[in-house]
N, CA, C and O atoms as a GROMACS GRO file, in nm:
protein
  396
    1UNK      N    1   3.128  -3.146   5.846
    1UNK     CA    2   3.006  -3.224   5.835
    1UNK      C    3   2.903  -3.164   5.932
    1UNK      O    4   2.924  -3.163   6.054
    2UNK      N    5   2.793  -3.114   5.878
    2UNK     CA    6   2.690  -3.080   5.930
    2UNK      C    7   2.633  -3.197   6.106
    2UNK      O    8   2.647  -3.318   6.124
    3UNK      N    9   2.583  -3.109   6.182
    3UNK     CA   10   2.526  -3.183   6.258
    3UNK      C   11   2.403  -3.318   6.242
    3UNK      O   12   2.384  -3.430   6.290
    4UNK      N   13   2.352  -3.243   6.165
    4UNK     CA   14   2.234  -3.356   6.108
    4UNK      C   15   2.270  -3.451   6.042
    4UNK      O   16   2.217  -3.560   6.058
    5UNK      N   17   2.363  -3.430   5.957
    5UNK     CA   18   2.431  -3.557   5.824
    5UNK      C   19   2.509  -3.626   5.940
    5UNK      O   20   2.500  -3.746   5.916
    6UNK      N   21   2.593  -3.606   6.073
    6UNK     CA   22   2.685  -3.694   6.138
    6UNK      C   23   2.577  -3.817   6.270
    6UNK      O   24   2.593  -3.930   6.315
    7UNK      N   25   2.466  -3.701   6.286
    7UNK     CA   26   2.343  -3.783   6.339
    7UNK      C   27   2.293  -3.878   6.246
    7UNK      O   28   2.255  -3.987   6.291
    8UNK      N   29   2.284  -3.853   6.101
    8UNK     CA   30   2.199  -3.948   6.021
    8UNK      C   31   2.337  -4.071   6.011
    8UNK      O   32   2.328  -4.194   6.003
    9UNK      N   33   2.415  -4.016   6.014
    9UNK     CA   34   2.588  -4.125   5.972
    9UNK      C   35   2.591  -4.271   6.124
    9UNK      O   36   2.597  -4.393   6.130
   10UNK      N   37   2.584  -4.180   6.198
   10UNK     CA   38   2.559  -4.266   6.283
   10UNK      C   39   2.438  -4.346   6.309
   10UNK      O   40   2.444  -4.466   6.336
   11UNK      N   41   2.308  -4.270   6.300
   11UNK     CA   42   2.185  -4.367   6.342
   11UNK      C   43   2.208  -4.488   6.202
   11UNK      O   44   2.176  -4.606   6.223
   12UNK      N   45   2.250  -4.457   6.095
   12UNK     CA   46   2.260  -4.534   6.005
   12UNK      C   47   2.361  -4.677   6.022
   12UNK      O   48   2.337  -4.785   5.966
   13UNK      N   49   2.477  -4.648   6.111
   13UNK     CA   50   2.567  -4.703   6.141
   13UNK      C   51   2.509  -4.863   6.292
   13UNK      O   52   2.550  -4.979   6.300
   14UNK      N   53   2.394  -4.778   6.388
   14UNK     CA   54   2.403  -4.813   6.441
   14UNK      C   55   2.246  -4.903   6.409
   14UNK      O   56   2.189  -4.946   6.510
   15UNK      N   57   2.212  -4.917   6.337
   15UNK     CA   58   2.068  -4.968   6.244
   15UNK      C   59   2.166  -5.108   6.158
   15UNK      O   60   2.146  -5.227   6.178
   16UNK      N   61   2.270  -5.051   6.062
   16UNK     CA   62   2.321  -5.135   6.019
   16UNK      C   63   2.368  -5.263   6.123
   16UNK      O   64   2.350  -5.382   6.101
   17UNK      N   65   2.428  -5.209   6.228
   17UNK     CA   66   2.524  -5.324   6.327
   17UNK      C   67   2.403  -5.396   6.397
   17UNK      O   68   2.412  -5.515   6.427
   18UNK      N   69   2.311  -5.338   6.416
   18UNK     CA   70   2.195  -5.465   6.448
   18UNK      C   71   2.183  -5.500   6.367
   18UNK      O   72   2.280  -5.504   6.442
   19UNK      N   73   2.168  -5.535   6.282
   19UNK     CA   74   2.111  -5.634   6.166
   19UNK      C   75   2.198  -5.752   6.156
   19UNK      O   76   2.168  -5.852   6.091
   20UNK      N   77   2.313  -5.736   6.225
   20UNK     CA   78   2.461  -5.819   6.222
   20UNK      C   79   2.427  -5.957   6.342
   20UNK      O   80   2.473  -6.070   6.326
   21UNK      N   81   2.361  -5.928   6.429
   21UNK     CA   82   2.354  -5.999   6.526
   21UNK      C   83   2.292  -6.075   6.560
   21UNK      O   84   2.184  -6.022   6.583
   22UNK      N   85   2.287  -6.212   6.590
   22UNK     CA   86   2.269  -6.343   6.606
   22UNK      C   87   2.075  -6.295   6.636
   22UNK      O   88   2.012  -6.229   6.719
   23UNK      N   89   2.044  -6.375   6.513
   23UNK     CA   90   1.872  -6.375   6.578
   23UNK      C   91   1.790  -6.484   6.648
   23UNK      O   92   1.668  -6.495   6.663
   24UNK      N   93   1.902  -6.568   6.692
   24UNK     CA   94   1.834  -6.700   6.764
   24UNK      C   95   1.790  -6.665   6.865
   24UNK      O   96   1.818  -6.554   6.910
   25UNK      N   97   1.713  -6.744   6.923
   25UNK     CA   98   1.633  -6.794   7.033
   25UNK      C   99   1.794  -6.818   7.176
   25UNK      O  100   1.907  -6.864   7.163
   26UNK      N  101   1.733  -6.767   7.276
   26UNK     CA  102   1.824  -6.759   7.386
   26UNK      C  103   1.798  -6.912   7.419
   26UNK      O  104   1.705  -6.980   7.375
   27UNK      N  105   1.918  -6.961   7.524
   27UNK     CA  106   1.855  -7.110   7.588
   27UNK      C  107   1.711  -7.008   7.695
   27UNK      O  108   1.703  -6.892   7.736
   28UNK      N  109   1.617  -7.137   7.704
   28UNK     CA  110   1.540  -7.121   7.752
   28UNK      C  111   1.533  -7.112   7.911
   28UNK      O  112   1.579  -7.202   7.981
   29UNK      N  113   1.460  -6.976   7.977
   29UNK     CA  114   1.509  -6.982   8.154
   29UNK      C  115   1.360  -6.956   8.181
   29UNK      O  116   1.279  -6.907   8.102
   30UNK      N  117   1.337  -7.000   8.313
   30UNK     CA  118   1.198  -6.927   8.378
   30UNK      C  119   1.229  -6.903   8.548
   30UNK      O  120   1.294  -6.977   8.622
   31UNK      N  121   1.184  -6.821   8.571
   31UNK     CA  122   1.208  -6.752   8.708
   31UNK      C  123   1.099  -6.798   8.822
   31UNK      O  124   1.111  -6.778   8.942
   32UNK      N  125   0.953  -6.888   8.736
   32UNK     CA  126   0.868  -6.893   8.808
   32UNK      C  127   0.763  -6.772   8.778
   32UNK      O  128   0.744  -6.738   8.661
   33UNK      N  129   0.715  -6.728   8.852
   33UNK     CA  130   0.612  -6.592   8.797
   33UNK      C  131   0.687  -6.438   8.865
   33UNK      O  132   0.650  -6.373   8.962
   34UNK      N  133   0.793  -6.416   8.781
   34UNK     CA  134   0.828  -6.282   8.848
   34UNK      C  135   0.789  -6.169   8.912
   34UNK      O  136   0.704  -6.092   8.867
   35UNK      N  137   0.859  -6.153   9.033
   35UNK     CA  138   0.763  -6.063   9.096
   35UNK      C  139   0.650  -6.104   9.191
   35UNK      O  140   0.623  -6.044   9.295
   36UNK      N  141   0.589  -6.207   9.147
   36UNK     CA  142   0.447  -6.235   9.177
   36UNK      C  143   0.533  -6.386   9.264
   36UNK      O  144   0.642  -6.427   9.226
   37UNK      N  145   0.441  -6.462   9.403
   37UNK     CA  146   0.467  -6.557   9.465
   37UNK      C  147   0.398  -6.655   9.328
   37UNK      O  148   0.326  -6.627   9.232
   38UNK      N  149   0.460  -6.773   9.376
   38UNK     CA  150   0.431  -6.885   9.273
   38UNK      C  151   0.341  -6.979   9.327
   38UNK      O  152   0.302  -7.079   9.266
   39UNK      N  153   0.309  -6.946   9.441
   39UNK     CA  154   0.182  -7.044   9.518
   39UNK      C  155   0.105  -6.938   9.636
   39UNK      O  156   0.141  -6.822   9.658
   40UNK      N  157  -0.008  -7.007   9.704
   40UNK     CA  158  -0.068  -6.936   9.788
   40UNK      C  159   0.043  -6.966   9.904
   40UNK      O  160   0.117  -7.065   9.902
   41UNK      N  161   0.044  -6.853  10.019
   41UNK     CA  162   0.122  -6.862  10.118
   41UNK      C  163   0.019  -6.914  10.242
   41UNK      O  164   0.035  -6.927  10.363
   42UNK      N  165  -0.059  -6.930  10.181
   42UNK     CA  166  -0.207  -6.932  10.296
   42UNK      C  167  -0.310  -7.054  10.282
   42UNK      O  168  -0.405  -7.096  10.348
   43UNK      N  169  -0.245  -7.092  10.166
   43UNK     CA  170  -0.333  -7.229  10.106
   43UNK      C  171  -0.269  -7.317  10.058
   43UNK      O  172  -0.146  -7.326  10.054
   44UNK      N  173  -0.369  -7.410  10.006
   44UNK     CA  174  -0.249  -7.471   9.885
   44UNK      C  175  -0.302  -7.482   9.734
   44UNK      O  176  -0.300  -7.591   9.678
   45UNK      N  177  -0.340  -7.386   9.682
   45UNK     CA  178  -0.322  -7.306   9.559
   45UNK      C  179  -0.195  -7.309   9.515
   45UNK      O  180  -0.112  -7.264   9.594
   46UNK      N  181  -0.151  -7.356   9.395
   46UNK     CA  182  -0.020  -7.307   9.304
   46UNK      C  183  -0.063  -7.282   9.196
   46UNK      O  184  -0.155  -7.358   9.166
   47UNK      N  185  -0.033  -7.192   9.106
   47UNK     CA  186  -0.028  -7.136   8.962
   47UNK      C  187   0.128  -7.163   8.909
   47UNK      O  188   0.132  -7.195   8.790
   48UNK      N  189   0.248  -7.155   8.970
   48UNK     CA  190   0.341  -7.190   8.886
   48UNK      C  191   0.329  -7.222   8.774
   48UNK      O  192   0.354  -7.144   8.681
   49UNK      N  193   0.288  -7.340   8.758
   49UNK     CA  194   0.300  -7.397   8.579
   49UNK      C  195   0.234  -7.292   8.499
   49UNK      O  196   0.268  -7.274   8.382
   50UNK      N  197   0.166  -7.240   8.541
   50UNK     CA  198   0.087  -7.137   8.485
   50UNK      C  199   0.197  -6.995   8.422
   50UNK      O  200   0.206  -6.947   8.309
   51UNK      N  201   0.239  -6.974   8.500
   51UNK     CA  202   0.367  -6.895   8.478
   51UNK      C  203   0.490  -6.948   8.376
   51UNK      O  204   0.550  -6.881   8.292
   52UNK      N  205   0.510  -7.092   8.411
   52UNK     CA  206   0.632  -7.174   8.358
   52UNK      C  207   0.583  -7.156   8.208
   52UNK      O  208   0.672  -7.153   8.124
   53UNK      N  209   0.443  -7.143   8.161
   53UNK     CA  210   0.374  -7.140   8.008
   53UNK      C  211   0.326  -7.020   7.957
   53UNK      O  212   0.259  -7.002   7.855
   54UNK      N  213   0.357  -6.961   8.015
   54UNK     CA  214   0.376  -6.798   8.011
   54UNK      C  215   0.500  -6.774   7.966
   54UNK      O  216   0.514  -6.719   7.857
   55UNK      N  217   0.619  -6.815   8.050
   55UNK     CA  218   0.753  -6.777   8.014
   55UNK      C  219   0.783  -6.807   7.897
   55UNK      O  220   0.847  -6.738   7.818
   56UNK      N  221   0.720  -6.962   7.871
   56UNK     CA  222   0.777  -7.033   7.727
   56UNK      C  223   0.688  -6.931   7.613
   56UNK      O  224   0.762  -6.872   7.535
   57UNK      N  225   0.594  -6.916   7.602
   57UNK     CA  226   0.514  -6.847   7.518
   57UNK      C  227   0.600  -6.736   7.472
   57UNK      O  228   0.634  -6.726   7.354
   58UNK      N  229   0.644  -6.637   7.583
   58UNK     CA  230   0.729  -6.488   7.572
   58UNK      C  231   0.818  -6.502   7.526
   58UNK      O  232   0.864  -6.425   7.442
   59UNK      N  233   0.891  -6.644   7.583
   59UNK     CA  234   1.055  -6.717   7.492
   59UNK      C  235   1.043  -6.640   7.387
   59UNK      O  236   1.097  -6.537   7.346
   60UNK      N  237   0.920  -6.750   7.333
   60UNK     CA  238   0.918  -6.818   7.192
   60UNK      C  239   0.919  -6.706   7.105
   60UNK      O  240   0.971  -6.730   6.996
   61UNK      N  241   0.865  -6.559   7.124
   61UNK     CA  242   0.838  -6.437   7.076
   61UNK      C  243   0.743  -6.423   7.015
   61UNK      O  244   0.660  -6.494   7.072
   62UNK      N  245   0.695  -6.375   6.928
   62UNK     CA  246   0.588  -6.350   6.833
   62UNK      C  247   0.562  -6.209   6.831
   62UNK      O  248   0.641  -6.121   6.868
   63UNK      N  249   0.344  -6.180   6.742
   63UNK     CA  250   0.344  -6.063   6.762
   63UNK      C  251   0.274  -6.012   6.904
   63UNK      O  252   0.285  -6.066   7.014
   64UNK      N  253   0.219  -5.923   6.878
   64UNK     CA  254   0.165  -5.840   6.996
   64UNK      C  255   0.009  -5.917   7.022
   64UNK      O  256  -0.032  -5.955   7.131
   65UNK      N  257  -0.042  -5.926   6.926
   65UNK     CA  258  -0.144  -6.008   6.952
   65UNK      C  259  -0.102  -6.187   7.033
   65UNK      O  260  -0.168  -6.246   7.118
   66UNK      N  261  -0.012  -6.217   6.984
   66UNK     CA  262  -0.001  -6.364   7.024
   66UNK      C  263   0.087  -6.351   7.180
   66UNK      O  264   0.110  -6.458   7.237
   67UNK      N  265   0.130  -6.233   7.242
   67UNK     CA  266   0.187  -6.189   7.367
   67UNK      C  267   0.035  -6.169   7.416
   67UNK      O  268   0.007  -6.238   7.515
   68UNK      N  269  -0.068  -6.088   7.365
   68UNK     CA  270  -0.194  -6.066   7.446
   68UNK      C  271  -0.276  -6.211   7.452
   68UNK      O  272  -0.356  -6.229   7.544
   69UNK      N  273  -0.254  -6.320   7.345
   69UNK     CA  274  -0.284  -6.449   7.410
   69UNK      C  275  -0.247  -6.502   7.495
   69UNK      O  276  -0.325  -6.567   7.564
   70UNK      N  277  -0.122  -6.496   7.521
   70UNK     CA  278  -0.041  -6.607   7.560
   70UNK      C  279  -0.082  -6.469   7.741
   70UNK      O  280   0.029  -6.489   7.792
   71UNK      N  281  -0.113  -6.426   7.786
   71UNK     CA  282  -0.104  -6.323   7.841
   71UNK      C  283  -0.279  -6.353   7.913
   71UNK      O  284  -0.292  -6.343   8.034
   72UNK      N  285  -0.366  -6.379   7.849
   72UNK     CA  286  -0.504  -6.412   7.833
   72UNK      C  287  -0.519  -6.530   7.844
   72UNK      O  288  -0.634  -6.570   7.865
   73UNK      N  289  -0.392  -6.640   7.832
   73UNK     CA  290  -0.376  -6.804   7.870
   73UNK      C  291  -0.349  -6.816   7.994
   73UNK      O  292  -0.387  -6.912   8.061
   74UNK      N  293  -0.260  -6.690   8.054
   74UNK     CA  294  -0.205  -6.716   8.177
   74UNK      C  295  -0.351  -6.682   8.304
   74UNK      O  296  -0.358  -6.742   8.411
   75UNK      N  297  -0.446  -6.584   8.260
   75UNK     CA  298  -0.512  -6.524   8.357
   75UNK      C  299  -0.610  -6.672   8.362
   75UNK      O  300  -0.619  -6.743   8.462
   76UNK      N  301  -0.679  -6.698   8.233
   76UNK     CA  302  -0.754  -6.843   8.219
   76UNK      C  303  -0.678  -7.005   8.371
   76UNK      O  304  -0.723  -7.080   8.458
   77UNK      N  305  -0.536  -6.965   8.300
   77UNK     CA  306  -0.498  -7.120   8.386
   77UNK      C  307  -0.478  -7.093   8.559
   77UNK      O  308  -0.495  -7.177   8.647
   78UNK      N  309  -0.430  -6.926   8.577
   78UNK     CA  310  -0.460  -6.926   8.720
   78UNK      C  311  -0.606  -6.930   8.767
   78UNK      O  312  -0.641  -6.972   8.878
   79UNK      N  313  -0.662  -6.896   8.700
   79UNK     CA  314  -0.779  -6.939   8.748
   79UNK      C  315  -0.902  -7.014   8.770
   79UNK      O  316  -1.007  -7.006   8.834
   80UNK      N  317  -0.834  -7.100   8.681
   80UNK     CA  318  -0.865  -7.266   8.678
   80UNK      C  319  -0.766  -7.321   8.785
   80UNK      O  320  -0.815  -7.405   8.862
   81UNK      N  321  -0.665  -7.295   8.800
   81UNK     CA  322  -0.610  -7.344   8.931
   81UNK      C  323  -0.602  -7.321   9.094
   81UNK      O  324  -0.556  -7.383   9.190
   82UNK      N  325  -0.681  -7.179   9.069
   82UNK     CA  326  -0.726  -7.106   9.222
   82UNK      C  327  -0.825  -7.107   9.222
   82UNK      O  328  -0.873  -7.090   9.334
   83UNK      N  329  -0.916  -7.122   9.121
   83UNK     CA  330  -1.067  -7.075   9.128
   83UNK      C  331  -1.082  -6.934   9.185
   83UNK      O  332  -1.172  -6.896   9.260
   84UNK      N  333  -0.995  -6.875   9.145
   84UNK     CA  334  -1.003  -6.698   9.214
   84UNK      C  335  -0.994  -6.630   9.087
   84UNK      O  336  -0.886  -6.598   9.038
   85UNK      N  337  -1.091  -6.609   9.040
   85UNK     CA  338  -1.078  -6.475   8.934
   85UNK      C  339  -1.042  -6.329   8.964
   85UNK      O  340  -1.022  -6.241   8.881
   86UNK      N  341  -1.037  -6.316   9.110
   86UNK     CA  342  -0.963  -6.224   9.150
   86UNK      C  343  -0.845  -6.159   9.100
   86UNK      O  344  -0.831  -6.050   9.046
   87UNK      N  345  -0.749  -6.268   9.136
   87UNK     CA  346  -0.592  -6.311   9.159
   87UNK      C  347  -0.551  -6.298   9.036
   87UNK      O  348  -0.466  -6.226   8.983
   88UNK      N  349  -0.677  -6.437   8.971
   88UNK     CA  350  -0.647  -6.411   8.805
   88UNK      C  351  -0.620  -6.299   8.746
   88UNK      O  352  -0.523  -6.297   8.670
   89UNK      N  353  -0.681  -6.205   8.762
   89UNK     CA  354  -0.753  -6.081   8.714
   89UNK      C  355  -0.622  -5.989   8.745
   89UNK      O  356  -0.611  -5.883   8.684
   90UNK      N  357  -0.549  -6.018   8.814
   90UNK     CA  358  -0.433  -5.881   8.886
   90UNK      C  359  -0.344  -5.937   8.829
   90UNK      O  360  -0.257  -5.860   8.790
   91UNK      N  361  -0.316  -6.114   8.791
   91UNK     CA  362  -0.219  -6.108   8.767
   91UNK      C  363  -0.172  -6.099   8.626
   91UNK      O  364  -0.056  -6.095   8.585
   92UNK      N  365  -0.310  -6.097   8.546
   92UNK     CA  366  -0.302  -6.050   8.402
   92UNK      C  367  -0.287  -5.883   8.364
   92UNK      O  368  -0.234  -5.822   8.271
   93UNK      N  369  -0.354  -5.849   8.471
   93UNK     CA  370  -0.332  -5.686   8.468
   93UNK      C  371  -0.163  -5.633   8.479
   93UNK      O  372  -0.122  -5.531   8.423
   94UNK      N  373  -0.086  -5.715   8.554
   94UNK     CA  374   0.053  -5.723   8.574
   94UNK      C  375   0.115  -5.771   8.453
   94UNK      O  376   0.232  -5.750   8.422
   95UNK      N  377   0.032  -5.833   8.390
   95UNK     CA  378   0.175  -5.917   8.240
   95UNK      C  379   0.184  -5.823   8.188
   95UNK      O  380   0.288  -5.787   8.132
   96UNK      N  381   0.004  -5.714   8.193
   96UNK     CA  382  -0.051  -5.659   8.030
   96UNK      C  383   0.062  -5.572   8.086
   96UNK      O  384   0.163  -5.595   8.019
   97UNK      N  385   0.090  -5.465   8.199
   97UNK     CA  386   0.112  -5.389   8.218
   97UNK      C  387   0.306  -5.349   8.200
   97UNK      O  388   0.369  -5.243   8.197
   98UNK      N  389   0.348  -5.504   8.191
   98UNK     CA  390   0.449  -5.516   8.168
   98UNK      C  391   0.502  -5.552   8.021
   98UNK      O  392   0.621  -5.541   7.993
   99UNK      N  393   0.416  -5.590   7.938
   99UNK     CA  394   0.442  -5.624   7.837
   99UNK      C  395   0.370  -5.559   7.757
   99UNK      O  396   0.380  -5.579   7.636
   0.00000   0.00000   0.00000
């Protein structure tokens, strides 16, 4: 068997066995805002929830556009909750950059 036909045997093999596997929804977890503190250390500013509706959004999956909402919800609510469009601003640059 040719090299190419045992590459196509397998990518075929391993295309098929995903298709096999459970497509549900995981139980639901949130970490808080990963990476990122979940309140001011210097104030009393919190965004948490802000994050906590972020996580659920990403749960939930969707497409790429509804990740750049839900992504564009998060920069909006930190910064309705810090009044820092700053903060806002870095920490949407961090979702986009991760997601």
């Amino acid at each position: 068997m040719s090299v190419t036909r045992r590459v196509f045997v397998m990518c075929s093999f391993l295309a098929l066995s995903a298709c096999t596997r459970d497509a549900g929804l995981r139980p639901f977890a949130s970490d808080g805002c990963s990476l990122f503190p979940d309140a001011s250390v210097i104030g009393e500013s919190d965004w948490c929830n802000c994050c906590f509706e972020h996580d659920i959004a990403y749960w939930k999956g969707g497409t790429a556009e509804q990740r750049k909402a839900a992504d564009l919800a998060l920069k909006q609510c930190v910064a309705s909750a810090t009044q820092n469009d700053a903060l806002a601003a870095v920490m949407h640059e961090g979702v986009r950059l991760g997601g």
